[in-house]
C-alpha positions as a Markdown table, in Angstrom:
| # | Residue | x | y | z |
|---|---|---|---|---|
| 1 | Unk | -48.6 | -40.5 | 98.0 |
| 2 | Unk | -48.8 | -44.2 | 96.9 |
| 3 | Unk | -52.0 | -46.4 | 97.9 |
| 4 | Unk | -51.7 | -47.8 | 101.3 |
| 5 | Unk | -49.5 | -44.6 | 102.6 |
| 6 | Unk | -50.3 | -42.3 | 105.4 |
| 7 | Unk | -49.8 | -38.9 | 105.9 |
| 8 | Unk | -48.2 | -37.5 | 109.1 |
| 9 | Unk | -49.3 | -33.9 | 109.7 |
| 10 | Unk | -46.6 | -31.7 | 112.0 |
| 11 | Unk | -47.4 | -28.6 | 114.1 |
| 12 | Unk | -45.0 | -25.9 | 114.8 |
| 13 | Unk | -47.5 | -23.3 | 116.5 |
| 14 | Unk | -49.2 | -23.6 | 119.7 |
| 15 | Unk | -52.2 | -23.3 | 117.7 |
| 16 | Unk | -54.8 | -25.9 | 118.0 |
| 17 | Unk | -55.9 | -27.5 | 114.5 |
| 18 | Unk | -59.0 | -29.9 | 114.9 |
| 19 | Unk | -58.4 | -31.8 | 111.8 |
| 20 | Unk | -61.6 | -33.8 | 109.8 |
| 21 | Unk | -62.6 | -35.4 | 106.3 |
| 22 | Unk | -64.3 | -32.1 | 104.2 |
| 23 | Unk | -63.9 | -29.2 | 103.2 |
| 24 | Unk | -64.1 | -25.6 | 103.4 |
| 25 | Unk | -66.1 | -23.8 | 100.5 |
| 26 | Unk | -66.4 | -19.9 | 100.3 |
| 27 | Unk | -66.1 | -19.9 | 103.9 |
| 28 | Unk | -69.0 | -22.2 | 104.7 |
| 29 | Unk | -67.7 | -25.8 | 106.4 |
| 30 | Unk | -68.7 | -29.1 | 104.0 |
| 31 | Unk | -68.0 | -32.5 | 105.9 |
| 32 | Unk | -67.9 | -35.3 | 103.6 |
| 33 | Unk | -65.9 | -38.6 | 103.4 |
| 34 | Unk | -64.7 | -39.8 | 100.0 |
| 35 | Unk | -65.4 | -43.6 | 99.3 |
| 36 | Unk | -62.0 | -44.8 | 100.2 |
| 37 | Unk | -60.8 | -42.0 | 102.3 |
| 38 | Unk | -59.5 | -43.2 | 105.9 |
| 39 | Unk | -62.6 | -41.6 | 108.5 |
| 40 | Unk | -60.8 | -38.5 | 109.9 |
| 41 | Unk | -62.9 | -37.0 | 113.0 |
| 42 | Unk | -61.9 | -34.5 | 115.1 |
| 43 | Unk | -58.4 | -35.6 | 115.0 |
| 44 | Unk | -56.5 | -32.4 | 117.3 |
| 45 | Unk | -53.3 | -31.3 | 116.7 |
| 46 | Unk | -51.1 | -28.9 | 118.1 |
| 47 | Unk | -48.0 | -27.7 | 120.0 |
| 48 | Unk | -44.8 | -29.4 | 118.6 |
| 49 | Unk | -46.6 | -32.5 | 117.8 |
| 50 | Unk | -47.5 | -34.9 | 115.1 |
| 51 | Unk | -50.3 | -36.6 | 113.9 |
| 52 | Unk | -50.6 | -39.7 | 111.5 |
| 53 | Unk | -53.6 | -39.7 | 109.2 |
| 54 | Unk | -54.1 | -42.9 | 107.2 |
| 55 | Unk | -53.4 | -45.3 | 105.9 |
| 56 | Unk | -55.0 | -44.2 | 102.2 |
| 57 | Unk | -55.7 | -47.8 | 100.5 |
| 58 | Unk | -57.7 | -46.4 | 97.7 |
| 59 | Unk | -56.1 | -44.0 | 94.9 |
| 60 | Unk | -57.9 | -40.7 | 94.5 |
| 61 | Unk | -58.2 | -37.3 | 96.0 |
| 62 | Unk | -59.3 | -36.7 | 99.5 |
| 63 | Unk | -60.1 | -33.3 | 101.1 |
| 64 | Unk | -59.3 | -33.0 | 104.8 |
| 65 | Unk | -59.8 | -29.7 | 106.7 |
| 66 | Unk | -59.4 | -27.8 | 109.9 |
| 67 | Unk | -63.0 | -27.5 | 111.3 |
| 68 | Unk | -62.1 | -24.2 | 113.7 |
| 69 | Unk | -60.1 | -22.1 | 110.8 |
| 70 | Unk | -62.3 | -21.6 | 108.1 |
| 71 | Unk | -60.3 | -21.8 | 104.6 |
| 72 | Unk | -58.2 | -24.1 | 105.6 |
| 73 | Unk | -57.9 | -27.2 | 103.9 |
| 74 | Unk | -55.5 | -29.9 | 102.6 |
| 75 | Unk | -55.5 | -32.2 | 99.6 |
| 76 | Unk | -54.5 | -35.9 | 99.6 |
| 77 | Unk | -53.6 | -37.1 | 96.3 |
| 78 | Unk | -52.9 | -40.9 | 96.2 |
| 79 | Unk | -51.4 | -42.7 | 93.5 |
């Protein structure tokens, strides 16, 4: 995405995704927030719904994750 974009996570399950800044590394959980990185806590998602994560006004890459499924994480790239 470009700098000062957000991201809008959709959910398609009835699944619940509890959604923070970190990452998940050989299945062990590693919070972290980059410098720059919007503060992501707990944000839940699930159902049909949407969430919107951001905005993201620094360029880098930021590492969200889902803190209840382990190995699943997502990459921001931002421009």
């Amino acid at each position: 995405i470009k700098k000062g974009e957000s991201i809008t996570l959709v959910a398609d399950t009835s699944m619940l995704h509890i959604i923070a800044n970190g990452t998940w590394d050989n299945g062990t959980a590693k919070p972290a927030v980059e410098p720059g990185a919007p503060v992501v806590k707990d944000v839940q998602l699930n159902g049909n719904g949407s969430v919107v994560i951001g905005s993201f006004p620094t360029a880098g890459t930021f590492k969200l994750y889902c803190t209840i499924h382990s190995g699943m994480n997502l990459t921001v790239v931002v421009q």
